[in-house]
C-alpha positions as CSV (number, residue, x, y, z in Angstrom):
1,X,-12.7,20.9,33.3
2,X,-9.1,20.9,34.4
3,X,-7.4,23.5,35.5
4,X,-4.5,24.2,33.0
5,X,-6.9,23.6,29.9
6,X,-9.6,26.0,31.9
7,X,-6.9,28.8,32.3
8,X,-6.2,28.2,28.6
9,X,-10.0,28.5,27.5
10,X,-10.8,31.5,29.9
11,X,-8.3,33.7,27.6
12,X,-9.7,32.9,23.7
13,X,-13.0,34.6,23.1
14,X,-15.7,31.9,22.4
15,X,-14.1,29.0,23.8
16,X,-17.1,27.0,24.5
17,X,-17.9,26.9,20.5
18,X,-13.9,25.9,19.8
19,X,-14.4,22.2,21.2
20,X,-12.8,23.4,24.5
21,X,-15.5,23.5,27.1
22,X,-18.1,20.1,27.5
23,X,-21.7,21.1,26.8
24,X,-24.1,19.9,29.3
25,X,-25.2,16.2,28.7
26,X,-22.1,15.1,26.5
27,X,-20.9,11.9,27.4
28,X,-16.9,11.6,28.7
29,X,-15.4,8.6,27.4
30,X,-11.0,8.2,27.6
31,X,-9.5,9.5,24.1
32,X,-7.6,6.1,24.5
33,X,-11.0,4.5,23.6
34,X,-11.4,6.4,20.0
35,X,-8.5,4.3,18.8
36,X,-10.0,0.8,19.3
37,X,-11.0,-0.7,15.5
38,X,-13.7,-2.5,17.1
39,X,-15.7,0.2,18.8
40,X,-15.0,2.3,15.5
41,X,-16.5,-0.4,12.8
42,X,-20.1,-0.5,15.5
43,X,-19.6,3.7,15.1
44,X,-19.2,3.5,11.6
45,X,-21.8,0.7,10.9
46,X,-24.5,2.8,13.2
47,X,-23.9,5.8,11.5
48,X,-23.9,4.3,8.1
49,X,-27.2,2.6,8.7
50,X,-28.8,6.0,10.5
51,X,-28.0,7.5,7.1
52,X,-28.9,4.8,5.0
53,X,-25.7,5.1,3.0
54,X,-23.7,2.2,3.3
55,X,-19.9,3.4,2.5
56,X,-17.9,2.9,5.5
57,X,-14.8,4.6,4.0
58,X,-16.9,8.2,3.5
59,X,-18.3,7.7,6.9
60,X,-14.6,7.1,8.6
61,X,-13.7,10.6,6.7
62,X,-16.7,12.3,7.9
63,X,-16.4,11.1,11.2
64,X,-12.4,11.8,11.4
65,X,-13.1,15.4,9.8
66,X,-15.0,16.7,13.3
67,X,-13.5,14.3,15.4
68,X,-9.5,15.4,14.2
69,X,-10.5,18.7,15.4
70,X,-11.7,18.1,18.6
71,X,-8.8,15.9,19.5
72,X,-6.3,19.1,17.9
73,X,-8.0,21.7,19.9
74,X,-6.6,21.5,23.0
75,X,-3.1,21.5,22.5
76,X,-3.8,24.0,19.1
77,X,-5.3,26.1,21.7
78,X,-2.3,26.0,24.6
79,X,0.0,26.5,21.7
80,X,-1.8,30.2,20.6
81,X,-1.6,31.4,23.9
82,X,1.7,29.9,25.2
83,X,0.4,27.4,27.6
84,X,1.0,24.2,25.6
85,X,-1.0,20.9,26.8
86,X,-0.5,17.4,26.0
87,X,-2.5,15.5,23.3
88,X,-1.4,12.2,24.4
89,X,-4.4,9.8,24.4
90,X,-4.0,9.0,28.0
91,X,-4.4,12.6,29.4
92,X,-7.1,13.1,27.0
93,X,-10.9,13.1,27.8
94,X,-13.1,13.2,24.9
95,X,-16.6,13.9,25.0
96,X,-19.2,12.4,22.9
97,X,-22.7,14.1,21.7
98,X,-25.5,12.1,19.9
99,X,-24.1,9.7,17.3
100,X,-20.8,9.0,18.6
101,X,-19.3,12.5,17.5
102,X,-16.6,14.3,19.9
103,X,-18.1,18.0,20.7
104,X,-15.2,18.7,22.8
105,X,-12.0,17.3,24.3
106,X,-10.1,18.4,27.9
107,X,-6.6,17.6,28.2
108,X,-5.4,16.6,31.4
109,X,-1.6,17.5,31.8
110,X,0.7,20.3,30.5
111,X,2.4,19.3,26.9
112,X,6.3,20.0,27.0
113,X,6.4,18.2,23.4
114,X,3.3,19.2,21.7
115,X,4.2,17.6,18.9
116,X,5.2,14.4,20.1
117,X,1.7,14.4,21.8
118,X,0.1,15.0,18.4
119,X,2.2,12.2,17.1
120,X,1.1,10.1,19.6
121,X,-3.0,10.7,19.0
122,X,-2.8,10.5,15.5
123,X,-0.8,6.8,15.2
124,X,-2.8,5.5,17.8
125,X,-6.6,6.4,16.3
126,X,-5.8,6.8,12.3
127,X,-4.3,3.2,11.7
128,X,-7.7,1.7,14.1
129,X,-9.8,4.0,12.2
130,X,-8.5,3.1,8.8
131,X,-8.9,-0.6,9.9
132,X,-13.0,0.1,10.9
133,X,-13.3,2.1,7.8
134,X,-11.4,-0.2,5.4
135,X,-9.5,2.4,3.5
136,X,-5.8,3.6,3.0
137,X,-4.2,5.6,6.2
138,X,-3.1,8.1,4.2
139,X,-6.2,10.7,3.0
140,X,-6.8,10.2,6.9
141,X,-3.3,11.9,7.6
142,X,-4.7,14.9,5.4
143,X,-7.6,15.4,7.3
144,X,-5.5,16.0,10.1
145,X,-3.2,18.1,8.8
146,X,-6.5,20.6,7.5
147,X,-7.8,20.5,11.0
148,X,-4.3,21.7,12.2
149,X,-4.5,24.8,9.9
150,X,-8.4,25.0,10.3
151,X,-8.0,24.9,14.3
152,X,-5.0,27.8,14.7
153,X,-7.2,29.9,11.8
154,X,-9.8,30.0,13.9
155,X,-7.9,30.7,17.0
156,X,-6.1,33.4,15.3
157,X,-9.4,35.3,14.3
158,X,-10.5,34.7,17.8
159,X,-7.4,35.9,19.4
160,X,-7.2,38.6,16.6
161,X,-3.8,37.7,15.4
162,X,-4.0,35.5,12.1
163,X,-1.2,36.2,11.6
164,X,0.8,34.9,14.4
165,X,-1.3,32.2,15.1
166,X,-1.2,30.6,12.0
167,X,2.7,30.8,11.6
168,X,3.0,28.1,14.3
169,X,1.4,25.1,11.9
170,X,4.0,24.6,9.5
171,X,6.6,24.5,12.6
172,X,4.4,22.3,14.7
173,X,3.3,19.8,11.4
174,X,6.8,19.6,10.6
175,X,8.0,18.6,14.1
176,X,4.9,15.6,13.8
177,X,7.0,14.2,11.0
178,X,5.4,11.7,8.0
179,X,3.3,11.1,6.7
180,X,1.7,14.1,8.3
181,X,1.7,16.9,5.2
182,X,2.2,19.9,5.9
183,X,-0.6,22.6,6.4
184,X,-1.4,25.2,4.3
185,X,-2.8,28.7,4.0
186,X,-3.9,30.8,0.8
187,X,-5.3,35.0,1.2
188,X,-8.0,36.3,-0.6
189,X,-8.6,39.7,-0.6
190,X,-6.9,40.5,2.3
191,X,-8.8,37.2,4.3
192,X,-6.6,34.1,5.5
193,X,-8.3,30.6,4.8
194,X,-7.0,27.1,4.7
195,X,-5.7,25.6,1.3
196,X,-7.1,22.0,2.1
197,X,-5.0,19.1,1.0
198,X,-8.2,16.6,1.8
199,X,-11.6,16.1,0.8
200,X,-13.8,15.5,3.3
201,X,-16.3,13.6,1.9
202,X,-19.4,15.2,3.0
203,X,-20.8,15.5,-0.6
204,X,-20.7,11.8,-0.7
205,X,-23.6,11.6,2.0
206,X,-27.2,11.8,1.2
207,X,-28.0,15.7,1.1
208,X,-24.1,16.7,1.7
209,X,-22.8,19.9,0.7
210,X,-19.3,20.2,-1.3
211,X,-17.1,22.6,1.0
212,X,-16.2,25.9,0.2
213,X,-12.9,25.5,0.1
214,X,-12.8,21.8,-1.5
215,X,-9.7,20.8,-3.2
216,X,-11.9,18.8,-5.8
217,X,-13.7,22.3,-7.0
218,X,-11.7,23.8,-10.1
219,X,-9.0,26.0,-8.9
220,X,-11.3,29.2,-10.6
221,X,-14.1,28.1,-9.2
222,X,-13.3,28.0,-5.6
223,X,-11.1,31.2,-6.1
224,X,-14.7,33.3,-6.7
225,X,-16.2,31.3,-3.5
226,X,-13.3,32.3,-1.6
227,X,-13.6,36.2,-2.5
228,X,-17.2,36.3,-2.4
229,X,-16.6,34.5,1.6
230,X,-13.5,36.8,2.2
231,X,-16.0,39.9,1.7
232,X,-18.4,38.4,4.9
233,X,-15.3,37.7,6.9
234,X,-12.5,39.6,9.3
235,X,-9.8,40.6,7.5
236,X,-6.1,38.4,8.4
């Protein structure tokens, strides 16, 4: 791992589970690659016929929901502890475990502009990867913006500052620019959690569960799943 993303993981508890430190045996493959259409449609088209359901679009969203936070996590990551790093594409090293998915990503290079680095991922993989899928940009863009607020959460309750950590998304989001929406957070009881502006689209797969937090659930409904979670979680 390089050196300015190690220093950045050896100071957030749990790194290795945060997308910032390869597991043995994943494969390293150049970020640059995850925004070719062609190698996306074989991904999608594999993963689609693994599964036996045939929608490329749900599969792009899937796929974009983990793979948007690995791509995010190094530079969310240098931002909560005041090292930034760059999420440009080019100093960007992916790394791929079974099925195609990104389990982690290493950034090569300090970021003086994080968010021109984020800019510069997202433009280059969502327009291929809307392309592959055969869908609209735009629900891509707000996939993004959840992993943003998902990824400095969960560095804030790592870091034990929720707080803090999560002040720097609307900042950063904002600096991105469209059509990039801007993140946002809801507390419950005291607990922090994202207020999605995306649906995943993992119900849509065979044996899929609807998220906690979905936006599609009724507003009451996913009020009383998000106090019955706050009471299992640390408090913001």
């Amino acid at each position: 791992m390089r050196a300015a993303q190690a220093e950045v993981a050896a100071r957030i508890p749990g790194a290795g589970a945060l997308g910032l430190v390869p597991p043995p045996g994943a494969v390293a493959v150049p970020a640059e690659q995850l925004a070719d259409p062609v190698r996306l449609g074989e991904l999608l088209a594999a993963r689609a016929a693994r599964q036996r359901a045939g929608d490329l679009r749900v599969h792009a969203t899937v796929w974009w929901y983990s793979t948007s936070a690995v791509l995010l996590a190094p530079v969310l990551a240098g931002l909560a502890v005041g090292r930034p790093l760059s999420a440009r594409p080019a100093d960007t090293t992916a790394y791929l475990g079974p099925g195609g998915l990104p389990v982690a990503a290493v950034s090569a290079a300090l970021g003086p502009d994080p968010a021109a680095g984020v800019r510069e991922c997202l433009t280059a993989v969502v327009p291929a990867l809307a392309q592959a899928g055969r869908m609209r940009q735009r629900p891509l863009w707000g996939i993004a913006t959840d992993s943003l607020a998902n990824g400095l959460l969960t560095l804030g309750r790592a870091l034990g500052d929720v707080p803090a950590v999560t002040a720097l998304a609307a900042p950063l989001a904002a600096a991105v620019g469209f059509p990039l929406p801007l993140p946002r957070y809801v507390d419950v009881d005291g607990t922090r959690f994202t207020a999605r502006v995306s649906c995943c689209l993992v119900d849509r797969l065979p044996h899929g569960p609807t998220c906690l937090s979905c936006p599609r659930r009724p507003p009451g409904d996913r009020r009383v799943l998000l106090e019955d979670a706050a009471t299992r979680m640390p408090r913001a």
